[in-house]
C-alpha positions in Angstrom: -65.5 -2.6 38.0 -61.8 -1.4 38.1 -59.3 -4.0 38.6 -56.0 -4.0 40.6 -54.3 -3.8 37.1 -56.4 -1.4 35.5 -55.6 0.4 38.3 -52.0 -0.4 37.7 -51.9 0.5 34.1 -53.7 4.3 34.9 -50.8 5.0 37.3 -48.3 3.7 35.0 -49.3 6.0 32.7 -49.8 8.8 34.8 -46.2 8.4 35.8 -45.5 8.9 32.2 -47.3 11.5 31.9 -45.7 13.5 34.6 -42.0 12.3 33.3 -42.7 14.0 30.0 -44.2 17.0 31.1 -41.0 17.5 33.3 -39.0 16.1 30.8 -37.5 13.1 32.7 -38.3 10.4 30.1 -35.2 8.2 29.4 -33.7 7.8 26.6 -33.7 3.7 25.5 -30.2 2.3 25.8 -28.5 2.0 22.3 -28.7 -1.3 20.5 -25.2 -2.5 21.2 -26.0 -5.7 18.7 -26.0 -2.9 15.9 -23.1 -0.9 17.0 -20.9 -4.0 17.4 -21.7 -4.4 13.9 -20.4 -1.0 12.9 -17.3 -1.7 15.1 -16.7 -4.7 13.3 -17.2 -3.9 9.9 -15.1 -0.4 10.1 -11.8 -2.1 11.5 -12.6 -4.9 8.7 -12.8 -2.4 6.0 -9.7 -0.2 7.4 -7.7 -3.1 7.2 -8.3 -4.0 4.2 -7.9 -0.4 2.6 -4.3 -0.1 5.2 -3.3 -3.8 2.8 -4.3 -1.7 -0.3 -2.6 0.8 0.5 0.6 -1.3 1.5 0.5 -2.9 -1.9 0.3 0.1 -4.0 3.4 1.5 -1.7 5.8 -1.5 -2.5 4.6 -1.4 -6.2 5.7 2.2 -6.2 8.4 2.5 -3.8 9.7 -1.5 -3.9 12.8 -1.8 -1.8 14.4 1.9 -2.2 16.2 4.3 -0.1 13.1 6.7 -0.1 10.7 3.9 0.3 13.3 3.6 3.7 13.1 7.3 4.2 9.5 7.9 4.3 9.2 4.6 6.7 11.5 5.8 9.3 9.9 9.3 9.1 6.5 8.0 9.2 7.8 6.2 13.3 8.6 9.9 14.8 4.3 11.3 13.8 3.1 8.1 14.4 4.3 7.6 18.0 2.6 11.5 18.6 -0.6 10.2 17.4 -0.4 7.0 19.7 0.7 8.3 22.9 -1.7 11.3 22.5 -4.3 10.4 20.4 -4.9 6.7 21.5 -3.0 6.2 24.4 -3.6 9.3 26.5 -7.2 9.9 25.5 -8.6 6.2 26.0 -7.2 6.4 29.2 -8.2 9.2 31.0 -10.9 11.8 29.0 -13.4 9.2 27.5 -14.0 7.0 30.0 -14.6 10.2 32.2 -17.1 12.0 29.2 -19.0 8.7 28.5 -19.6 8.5 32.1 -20.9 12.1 32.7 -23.1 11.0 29.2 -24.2 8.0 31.1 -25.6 10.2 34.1 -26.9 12.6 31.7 -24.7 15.4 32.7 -24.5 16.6 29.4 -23.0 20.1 30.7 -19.9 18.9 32.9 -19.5 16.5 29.9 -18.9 19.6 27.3 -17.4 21.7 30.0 -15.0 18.4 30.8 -14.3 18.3 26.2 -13.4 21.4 25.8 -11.0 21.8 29.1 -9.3 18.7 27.1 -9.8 19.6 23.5 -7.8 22.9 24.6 -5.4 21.2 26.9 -4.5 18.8 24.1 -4.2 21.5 21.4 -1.7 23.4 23.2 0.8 20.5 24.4 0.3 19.1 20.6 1.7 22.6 19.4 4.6 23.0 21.4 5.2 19.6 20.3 4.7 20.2 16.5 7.0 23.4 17.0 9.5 21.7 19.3 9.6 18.5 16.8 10.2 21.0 13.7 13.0 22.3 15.1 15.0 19.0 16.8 14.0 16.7 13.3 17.8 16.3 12.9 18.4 14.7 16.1 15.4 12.6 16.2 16.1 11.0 12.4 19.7 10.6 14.4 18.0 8.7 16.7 15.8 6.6 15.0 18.0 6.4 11.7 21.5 6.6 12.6 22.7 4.4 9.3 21.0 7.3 7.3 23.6 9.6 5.9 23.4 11.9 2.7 20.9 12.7 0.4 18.9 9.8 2.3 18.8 11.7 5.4 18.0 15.0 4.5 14.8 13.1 2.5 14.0 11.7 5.7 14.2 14.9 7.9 12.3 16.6 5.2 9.6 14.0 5.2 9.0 14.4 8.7 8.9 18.1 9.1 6.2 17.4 6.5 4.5 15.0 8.5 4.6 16.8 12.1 2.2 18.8 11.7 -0.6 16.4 10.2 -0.1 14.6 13.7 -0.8 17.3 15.4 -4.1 17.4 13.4 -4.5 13.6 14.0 -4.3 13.7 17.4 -7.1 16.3 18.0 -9.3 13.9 15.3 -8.8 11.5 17.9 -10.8 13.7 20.4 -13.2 14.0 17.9 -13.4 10.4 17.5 -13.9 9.3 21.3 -16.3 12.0 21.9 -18.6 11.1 18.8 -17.9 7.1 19.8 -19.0 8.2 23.1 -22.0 9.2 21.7 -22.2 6.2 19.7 -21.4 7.5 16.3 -19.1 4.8 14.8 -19.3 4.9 11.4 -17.0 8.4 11.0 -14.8 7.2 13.4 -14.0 4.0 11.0 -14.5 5.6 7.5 -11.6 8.4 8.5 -9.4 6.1 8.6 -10.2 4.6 5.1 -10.3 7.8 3.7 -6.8 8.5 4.4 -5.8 5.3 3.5 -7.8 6.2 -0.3 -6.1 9.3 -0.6 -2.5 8.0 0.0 -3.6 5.3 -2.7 -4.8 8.4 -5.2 -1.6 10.3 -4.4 0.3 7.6 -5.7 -1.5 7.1 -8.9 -1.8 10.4 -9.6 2.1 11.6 -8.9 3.4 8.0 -9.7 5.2 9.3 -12.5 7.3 11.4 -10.9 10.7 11.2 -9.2 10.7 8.5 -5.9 12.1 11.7 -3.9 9.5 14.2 -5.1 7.0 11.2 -5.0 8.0 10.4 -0.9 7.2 14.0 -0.1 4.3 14.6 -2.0 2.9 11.4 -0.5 3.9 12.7 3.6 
């Protein structure tokens, strides 16, 4: 004799049945336990290597003028990467993709990332190019005690730098769209491999002269 939950159970799973054959099953929810995890354990590590990488600057670069040089030209790439990269994008494009994700409107998502990605790619070249060409009066105006052969090591450092922002800042679309996605650990190990390759650069050219070393380093 069929019960009122047997009969409960075969509908349930005739539901399921239909779902799948008209491919309307649900994806679970990720584990957010785990991907707090990840979270937490890439900022920990990319702190640490970013203190690493600190150390092995002062040992190389101590108090010098082109340990000053390559600080005040590393403000100017920096800020482009911030406003664009962080501030602009985690404001406005990935809370709009993850929710179009969350509603499973995976095509206005990707129609929504590329309108950005190319959005972002032309304002960050005209920047680049337009940053290349008024270096001089931005180390003016972030450096105006810099003067001589200290100066023209900073303006060199950033024109060296300008366009690795550029390159940063669409890696930050990359980033939000794979966190949107919930792919942390690429977004957290970029960071730390940047942070190892400054450190290699400067035990591999520490020999060198500080001025050489500063711009092989940018």
């Amino acid at each position: 004799m069929e019960t009122d939950t047997d009969s409960r159970w075969i509908a349930n799973q005739r539901d399921t049945k239909a779902q799948k054959y008209n491919g309307n099953v649900k994806k679970p929810p990720p584990r957010t336990g785990r991907s707090a995890i990840f979270v937490a354990a890439g900022i920990l590590v990319s702190r640490l290597a970013g203190l690493v990488r600190t150390r092995f600057f002062a040992h190389y670069f101590g108090l010098s003028d082109e340990g000053d040089a390559f600080a005040a030209g590393f403000r100017i790439p920096n800020f482009l990467q911030n406003l664009f990269g962080e501030g602009a994008l985690s404001a406005s494009f990935i809370p709009v993709y993850a929710a179009l994700l969350s509603r499973e409107d995976r095509r206005e998502a990707d129609h929504v990332a590329g309108a950005v990605a190319s959005i972002l790619a032309l304002i960050v070249s005209g920047l680049v190019l337009l940053g290349l060409l008024a270096t001089p009066l931005l180390i003016a105006a972030i450096a105006p005690g810099f003067t001589g052969a200290k100066r023209e090591l900073t303006i060199q450092i950033v024109r060296v730098l300008f366009p690795g922002a550029g390159l940063l800042v669409l890696s930050a679309w990359c980033l939000g769209v794979l966190n949107s996605h919930h792919r942390f650990l690429l977004s957290y190990a970029a960071p730390v491999m940047w942070n190892a390759a400054m450190i290699a650069t400067l035990v591999i050219y520490g020999g060198s002269t500080l001025p050489q070393l500063a711009v092989t380093l940018a």
